[in-house]
C-alpha positions as CSV (number, residue, x, y, z in Angstrom):
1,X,37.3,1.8,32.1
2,X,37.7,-0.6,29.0
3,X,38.2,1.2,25.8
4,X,36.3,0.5,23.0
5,X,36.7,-2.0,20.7
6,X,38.9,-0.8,17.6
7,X,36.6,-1.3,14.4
8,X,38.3,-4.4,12.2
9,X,38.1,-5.5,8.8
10,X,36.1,-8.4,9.4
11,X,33.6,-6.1,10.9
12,X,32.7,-4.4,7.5
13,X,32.8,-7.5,5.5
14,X,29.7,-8.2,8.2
15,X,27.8,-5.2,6.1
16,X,29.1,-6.3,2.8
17,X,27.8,-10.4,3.6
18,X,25.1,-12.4,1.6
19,X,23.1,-14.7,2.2
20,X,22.6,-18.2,0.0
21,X,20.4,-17.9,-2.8
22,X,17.6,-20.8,-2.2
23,X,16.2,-22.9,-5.1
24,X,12.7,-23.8,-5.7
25,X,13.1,-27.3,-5.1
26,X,14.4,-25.8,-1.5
27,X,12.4,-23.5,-0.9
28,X,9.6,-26.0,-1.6
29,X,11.3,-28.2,1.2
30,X,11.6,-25.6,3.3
31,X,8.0,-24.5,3.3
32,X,6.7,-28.3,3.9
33,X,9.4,-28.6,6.6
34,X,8.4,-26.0,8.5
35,X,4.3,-26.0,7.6
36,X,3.7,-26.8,11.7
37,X,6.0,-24.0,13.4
38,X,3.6,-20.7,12.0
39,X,6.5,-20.2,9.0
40,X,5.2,-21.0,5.9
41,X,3.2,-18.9,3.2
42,X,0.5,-20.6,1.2
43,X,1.3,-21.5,-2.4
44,X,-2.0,-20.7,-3.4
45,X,-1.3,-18.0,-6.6
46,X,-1.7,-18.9,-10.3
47,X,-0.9,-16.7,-13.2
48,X,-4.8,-15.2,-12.3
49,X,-4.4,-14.1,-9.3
50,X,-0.9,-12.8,-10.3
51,X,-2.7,-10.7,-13.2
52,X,-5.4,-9.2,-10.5
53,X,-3.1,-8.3,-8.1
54,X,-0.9,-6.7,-11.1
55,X,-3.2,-5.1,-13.4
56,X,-5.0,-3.5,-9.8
57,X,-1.8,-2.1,-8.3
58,X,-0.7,-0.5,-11.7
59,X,-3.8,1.1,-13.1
60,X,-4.8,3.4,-10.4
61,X,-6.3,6.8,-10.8
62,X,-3.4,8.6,-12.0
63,X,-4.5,7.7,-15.8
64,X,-7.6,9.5,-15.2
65,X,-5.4,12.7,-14.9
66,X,-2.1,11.7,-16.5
67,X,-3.7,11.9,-19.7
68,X,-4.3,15.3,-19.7
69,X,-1.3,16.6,-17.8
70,X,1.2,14.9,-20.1
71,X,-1.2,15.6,-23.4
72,X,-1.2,19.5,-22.2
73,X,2.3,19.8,-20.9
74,X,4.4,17.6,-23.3
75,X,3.2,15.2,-26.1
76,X,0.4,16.6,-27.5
77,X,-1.6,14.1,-30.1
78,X,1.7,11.9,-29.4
79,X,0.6,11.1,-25.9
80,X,0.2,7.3,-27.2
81,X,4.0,6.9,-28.2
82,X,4.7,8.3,-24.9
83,X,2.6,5.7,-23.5
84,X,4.1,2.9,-25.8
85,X,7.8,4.5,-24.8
86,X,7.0,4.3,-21.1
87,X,5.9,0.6,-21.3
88,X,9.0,-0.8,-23.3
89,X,11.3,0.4,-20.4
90,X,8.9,-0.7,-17.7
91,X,9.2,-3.8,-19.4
92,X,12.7,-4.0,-19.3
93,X,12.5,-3.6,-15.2
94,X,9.8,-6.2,-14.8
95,X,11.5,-8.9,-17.0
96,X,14.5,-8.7,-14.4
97,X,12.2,-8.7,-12.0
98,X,10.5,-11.8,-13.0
99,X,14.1,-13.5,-13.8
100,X,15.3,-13.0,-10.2
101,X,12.4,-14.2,-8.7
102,X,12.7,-17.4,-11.1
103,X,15.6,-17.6,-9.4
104,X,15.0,-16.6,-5.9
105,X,11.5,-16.9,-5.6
106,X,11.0,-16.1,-2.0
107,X,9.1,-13.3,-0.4
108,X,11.0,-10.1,0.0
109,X,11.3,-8.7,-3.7
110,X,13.8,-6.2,-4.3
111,X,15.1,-6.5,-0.6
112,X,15.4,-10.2,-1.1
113,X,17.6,-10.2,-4.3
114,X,20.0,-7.5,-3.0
115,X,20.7,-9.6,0.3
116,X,21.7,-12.1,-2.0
117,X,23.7,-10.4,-4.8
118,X,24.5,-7.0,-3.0
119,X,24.8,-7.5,0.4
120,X,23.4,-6.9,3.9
121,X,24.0,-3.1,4.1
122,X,22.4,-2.7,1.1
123,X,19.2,-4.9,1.5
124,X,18.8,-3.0,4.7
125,X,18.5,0.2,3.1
126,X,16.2,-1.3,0.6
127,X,14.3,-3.2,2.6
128,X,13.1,0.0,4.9
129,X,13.0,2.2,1.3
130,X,10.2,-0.4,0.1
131,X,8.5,-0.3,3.6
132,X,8.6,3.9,3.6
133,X,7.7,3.6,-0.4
134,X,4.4,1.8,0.3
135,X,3.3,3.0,3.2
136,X,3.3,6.6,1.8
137,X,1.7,5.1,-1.4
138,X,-0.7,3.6,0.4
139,X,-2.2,6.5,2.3
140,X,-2.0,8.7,-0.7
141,X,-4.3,6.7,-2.4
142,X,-6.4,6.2,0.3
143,X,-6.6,9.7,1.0
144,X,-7.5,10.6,-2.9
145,X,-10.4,8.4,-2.2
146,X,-12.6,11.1,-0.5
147,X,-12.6,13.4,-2.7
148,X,-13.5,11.0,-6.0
149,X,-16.7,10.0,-3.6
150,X,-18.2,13.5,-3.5
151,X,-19.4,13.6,-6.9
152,X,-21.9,10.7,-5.5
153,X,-23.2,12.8,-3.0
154,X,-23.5,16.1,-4.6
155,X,-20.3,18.1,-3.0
156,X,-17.6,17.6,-0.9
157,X,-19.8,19.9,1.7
158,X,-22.5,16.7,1.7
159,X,-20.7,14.2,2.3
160,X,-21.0,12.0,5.5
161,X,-19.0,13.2,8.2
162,X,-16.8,9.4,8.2
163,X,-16.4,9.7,4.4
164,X,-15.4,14.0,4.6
165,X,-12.2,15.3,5.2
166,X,-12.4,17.3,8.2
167,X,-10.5,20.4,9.1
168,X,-9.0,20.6,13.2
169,X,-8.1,23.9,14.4
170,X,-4.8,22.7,16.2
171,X,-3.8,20.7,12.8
172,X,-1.8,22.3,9.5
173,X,-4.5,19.7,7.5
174,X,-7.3,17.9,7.9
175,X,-7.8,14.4,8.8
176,X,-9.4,12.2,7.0
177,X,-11.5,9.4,8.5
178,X,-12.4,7.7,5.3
179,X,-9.0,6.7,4.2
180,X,-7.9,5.5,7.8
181,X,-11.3,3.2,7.7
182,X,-10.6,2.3,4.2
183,X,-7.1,1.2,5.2
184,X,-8.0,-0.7,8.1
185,X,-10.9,-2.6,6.2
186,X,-7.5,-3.6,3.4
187,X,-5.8,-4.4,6.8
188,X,-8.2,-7.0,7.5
189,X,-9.1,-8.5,3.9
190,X,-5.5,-9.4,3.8
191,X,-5.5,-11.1,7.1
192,X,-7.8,-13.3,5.6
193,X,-5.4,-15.5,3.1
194,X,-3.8,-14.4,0.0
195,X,-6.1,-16.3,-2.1
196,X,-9.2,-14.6,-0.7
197,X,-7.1,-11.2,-1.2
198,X,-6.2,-12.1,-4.6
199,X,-9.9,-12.8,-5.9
200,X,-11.2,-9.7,-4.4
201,X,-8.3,-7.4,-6.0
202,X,-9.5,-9.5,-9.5
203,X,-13.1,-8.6,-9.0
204,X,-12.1,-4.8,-8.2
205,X,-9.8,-5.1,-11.3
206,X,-12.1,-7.1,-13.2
207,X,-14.8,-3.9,-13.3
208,X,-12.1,-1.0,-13.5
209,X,-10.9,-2.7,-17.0
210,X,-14.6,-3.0,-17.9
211,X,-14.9,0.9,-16.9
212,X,-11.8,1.6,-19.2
213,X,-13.0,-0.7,-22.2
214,X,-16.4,1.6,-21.9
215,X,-14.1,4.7,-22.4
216,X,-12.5,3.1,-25.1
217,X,-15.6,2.2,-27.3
218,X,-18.0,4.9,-26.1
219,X,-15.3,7.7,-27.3
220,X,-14.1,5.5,-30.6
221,X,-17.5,5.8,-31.3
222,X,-17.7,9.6,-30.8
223,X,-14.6,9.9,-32.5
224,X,-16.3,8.3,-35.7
225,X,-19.2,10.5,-35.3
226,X,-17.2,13.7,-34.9
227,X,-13.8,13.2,-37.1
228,X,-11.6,13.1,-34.5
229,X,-10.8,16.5,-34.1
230,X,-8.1,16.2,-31.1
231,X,-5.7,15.2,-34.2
232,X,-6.5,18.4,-37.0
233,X,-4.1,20.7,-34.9
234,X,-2.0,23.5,-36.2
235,X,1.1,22.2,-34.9
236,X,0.4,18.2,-35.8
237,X,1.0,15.5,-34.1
238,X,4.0,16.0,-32.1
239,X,3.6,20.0,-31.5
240,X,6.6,19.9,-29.1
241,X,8.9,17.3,-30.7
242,X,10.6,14.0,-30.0
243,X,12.1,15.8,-26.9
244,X,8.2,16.6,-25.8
245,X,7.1,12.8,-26.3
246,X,10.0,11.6,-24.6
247,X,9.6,13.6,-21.4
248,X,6.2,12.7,-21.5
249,X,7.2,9.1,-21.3
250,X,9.2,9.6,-18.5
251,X,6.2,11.2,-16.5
252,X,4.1,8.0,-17.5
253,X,6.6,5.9,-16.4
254,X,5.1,6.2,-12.7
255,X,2.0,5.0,-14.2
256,X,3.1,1.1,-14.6
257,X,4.7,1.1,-11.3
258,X,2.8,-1.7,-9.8
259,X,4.1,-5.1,-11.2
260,X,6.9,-4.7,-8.1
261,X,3.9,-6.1,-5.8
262,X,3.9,-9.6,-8.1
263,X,7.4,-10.0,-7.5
264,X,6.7,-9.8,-3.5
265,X,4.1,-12.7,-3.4
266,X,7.2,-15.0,-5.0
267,X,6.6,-17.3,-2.3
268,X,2.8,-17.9,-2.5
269,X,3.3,-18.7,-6.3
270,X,2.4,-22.5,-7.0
271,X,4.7,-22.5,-9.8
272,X,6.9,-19.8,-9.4
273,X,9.4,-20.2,-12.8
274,X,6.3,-20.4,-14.9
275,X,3.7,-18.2,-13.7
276,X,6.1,-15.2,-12.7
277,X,6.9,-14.3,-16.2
278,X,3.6,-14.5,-17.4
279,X,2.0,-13.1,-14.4
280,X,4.6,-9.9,-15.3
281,X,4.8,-10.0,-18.7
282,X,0.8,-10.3,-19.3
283,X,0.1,-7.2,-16.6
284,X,1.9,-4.9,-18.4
285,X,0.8,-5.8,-21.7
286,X,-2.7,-5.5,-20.6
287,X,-1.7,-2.4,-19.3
288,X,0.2,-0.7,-22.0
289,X,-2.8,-1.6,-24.2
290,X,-5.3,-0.1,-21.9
291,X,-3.6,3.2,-21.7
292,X,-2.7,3.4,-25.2
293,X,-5.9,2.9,-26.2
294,X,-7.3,5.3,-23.6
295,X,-5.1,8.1,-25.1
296,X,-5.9,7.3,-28.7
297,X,-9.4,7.7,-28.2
298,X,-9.3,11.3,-25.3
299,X,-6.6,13.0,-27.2
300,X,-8.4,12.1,-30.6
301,X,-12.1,13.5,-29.1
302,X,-10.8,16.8,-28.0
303,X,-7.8,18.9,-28.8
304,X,-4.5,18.4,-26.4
305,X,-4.4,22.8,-25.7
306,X,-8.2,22.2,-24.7
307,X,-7.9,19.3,-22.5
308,X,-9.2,19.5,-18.5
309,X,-5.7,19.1,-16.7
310,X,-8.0,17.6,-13.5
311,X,-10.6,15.7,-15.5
312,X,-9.3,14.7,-19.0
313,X,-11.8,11.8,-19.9
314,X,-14.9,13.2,-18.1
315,X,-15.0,16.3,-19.1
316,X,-14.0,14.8,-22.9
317,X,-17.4,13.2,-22.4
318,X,-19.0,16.2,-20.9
319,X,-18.3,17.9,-23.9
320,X,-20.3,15.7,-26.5
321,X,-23.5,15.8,-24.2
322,X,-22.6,12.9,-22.0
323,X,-22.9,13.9,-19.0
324,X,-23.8,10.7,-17.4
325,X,-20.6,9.2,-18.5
326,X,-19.2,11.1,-15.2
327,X,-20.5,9.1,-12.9
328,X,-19.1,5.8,-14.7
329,X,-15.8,7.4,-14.8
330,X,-15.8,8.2,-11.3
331,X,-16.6,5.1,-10.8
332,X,-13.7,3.3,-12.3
333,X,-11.4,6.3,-10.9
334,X,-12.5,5.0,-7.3
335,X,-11.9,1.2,-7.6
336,X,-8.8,2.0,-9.5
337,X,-8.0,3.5,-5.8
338,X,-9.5,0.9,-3.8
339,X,-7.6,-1.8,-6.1
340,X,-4.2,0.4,-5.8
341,X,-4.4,0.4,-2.0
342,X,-4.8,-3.2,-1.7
343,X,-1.9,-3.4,-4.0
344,X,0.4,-0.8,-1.8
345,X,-0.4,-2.7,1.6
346,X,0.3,-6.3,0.3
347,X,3.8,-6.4,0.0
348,X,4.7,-4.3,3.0
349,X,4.3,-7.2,5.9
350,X,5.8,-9.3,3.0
351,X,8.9,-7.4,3.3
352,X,8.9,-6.9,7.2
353,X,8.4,-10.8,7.5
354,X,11.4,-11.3,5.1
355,X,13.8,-8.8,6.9
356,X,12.4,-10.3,10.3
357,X,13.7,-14.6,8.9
358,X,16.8,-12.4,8.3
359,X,17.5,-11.3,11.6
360,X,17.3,-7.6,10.3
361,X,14.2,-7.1,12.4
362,X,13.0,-8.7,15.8
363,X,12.1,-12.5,14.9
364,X,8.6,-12.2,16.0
365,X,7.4,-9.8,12.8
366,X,8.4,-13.2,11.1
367,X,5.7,-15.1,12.4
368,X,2.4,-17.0,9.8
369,X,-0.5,-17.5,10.9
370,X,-1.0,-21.4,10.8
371,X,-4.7,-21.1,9.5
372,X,-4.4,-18.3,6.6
373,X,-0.6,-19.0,6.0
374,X,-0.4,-15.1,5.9
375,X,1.9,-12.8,8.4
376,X,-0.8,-11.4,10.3
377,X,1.4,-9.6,13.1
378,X,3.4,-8.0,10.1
379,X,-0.2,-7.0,8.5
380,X,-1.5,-5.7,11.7
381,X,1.6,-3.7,12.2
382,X,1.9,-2.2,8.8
383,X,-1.9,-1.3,8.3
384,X,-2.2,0.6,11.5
385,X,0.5,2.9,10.6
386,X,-0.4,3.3,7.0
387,X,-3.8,4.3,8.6
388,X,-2.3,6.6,11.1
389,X,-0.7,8.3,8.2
390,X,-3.4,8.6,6.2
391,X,-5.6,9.9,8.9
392,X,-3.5,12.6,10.5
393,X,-1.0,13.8,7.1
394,X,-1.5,15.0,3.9
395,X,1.3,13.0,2.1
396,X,1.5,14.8,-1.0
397,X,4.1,16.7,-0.2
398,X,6.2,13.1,1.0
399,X,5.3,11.5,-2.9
400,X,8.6,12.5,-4.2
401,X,10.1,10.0,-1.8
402,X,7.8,7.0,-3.1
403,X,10.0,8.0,-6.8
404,X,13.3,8.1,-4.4
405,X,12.4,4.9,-3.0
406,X,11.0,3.1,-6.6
407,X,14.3,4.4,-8.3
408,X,17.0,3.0,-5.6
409,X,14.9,-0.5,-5.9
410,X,14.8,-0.7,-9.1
411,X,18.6,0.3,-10.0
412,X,19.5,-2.8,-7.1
413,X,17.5,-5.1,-9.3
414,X,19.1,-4.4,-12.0
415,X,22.4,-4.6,-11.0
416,X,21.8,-7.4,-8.9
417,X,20.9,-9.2,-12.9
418,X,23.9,-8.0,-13.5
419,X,26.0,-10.0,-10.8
420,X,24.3,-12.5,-11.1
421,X,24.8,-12.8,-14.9
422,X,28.5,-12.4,-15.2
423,X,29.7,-13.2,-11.6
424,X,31.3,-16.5,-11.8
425,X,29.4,-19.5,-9.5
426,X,32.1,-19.8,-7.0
427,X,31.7,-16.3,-5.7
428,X,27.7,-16.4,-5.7
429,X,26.3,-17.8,-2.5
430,X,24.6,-20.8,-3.1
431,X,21.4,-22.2,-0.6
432,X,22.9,-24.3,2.5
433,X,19.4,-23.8,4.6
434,X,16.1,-23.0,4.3
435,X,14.9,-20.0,3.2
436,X,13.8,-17.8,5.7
437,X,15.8,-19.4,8.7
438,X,18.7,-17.6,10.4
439,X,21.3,-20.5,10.1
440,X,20.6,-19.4,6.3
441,X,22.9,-16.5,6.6
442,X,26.0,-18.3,8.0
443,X,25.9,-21.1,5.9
444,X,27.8,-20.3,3.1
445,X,31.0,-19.6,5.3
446,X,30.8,-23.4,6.1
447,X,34.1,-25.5,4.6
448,X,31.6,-28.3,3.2
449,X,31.7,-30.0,-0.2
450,X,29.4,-28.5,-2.8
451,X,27.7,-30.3,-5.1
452,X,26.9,-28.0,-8.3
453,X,23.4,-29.0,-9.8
454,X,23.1,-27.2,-13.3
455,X,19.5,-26.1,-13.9
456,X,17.5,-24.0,-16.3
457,X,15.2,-21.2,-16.3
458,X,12.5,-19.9,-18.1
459,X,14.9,-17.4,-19.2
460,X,16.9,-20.0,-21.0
461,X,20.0,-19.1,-18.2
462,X,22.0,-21.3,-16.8
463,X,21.9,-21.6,-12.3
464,X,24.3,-23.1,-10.8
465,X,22.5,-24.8,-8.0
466,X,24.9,-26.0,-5.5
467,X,24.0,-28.3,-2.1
468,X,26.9,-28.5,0.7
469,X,27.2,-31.7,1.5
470,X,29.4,-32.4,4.6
């Protein structure tokens, strides 16, 4: 019998290799060259689009609560430095997010930049982090969705028997039809194309905001009307201290995760160097504004002690004789939901597709559809088990792992800015192939000739672009 192969050093370097960064220019090439084989994405997203797909994956229901949790448990009146706090350091993350995918724009996000900076062992663990980190995302919010409905109908008990969350004697939970049927029908709006996905996330998006700028000037105006009493408290405006505003701001954190799922459609942006950083930087201004304004008017209309933990803005309303304001508010929390889910399931086939070109996953997951230029297979695949999840499991108690999962990618981005900032050209792996192809992965061990082109960002940073020329 043959023994085993003895484990060599050449082996682990295997874990430890990445692959050539590609260019624009290349990955431009590569896209036109391979437009007849069912490889290509379409580049078919303007700053827009980026904003809608954005603004929709970050403002999801959680501000219709987080403003009262954070108000009552930390920051008090101060909940809108919290807010401010929380979107300077979410800012930090998405501008070097939106400088690696100047540099690497290709689908793939967080997964993508540590294959090339990191290495292979590490974009594998990311990769299947992301996958696990949306898929649980996803069917959390689709299973919140049910319950925001049954205001509409009078109850939870009246509710239709597809929209209710029903209760099986041989299951710890009940299932919940709604939010598998609500998955699928996300499944199949982004089979469709990413522009047709894109506009519907911006109409979504378009009347959440609108829903939020009510909040905004129907309470300022109450505010006027009443003296804001939310802000004559006994113990003033930061009752618990800077330590209280500052944990607050790390709770709200989770509430501009989002912008990750612009970075992910890299590849379908027409002008990837320019519209990336905008697309970034104007989503979580819009954001941070929103929200601050939000809690500048809630905390203002009602004191922080007093707040509704579960309904915050509603029952702020509620208070002042508005009753009908609930229903609008339930409104916006629902299509903040349906938004949010369209945002969780887009980048997963993204990511499965760009693990797939890398040989990480079976090469058919890599396949495009030649007529919608989207990976339907890798859609398909990814929607049916998000649905399964959110039909059969109560995720809440798997949510911590969504923070596990943001966390990891978001340290490897920011170390990967790091290598790629200070580690000198000759040890970065520079494009040989086209993105996306196998022969990609190998060909920076080639002995060819490079031939360094010096280029520029957006970010005013130097890139060493360098072609191996035989």
């Amino acid at each position: 019998m043959e023994q085993g192969r003895r484990l060599s050093w050449s082996d682990l370097q295997c874990l430890a290799r990445r692959k050539p960064a590609s260019s624009t220019v290349r990955a431009g090439a590569g896209a036109a060259a391979v437009g007849g084989n069912g490889r290509s994405l379409a580049k078919a997203l303007s700053v827009p689009h980026l904003m809608a797909i954005g603004v929709g994956s970050t403002i999801g229901a959680g501000i219709y609560v987080l403003v009262g949790t954070v108000a009552r448990e930390h920051a008090g009146p101060a909940l809108t430095i919290s807010f401010l706090i929380a979107g300077i350091a979410a800012a930090l993350s998405a501008l070097c997010y939106a400088e690696l995918a100047c540099r690497f724009p290709s689908a793939g996000s967080a997964y993508h930049y540590s294959y090339i900076c990191i290495g292979e062992s590490v974009a594998w663990l990311i990769g299947w982090a992301l996958i696990l980190e949306y898929t649980i995302g996803g069917s959390s919010v689709a299973r919140g969705i049910s319950p925001n409905l049954a205001l509409f109908f009078g109850g939870e008990d009246k509710l239709p028997f597809f929209l209710a969350q029903i209760h099986v004697k041989w299951l710890d939970t009940a299932v919940d039809p709604c939010a598998a049927i609500l998955v699928l029908i996300v499944t199949a709006l982004l089979c469709l194309g990413i522009k047709e996905s894109s506009v519907v996330e911006g109409v979504i998006t378009i009347a959440n905001v609108a829903i939020m700028l009510f909040v905004i000037c129907a309470g300022g105006w109450l505010g006027f009307q009443n003296g804001w009493p939310g802000y004559n408290v006994p113990k003033g405006y930061f009752p618990n201290g800077a330590s209280g505003v500052f944990s607050g701001s790390a709770t709200l954190f989770f509430a501009y995760i989002g912008f990750d799922a612009v970075a992910s459609t890299a590849e379908e942006v027409k002008n990837p160097q320019r519209d990336l950083p905008w697309g970034m930087c104007l989503t979580l201004s819009l954001c941070c504004f929103l929200y601050m304004m939000v809690s500048v008017v809630i905390v203002g209309l009602v004191p922080y002690y007093a707040m509704d933990p579960d309904t915050p803005i509603s029952s702020a309303f509620a208070q002042y004789g508005m009753q009908w304001a609930v229903y609008v508010i339930s409104s916006g929390a629902v299509l903040a939901l349906i938004a949010s889910l369209i945002g969780a399931i887009l980048p997963q086939p993204r990511i499965v597709m760009a693990m797939a070109r890398d040989g990480l996953l079976p090469p058919i997951f890599s396949a495009v559809d030649q007529r919608t230029q989207v990976p339907t297979l890798s859609t398909i695949l990814t929607g049916i088990c998000a649905a399964i999840l959110a039909f059969f499991m109560d995720v809440s108690e798997l949510a911590g792992m969504v923070s596990v999962g943001t966390l990891l990618a978001f340290t490897m981005v920011a170390i990967s800015i790091l290598i790629v900032r200070y580690a000198p050209p000759s040890e970065m792996p520079m494009e040989g192939a086209d993105p996306g192809s196998l022969e990609s992965l190998a060909s920076h061990t080639d002995h060819s000739e490079p031939v360094v082109e010096i280029l520029e960002d957006p970010f005013g940073n130097v890139i060493y672009d360098a072609r191996h020329v035989p």
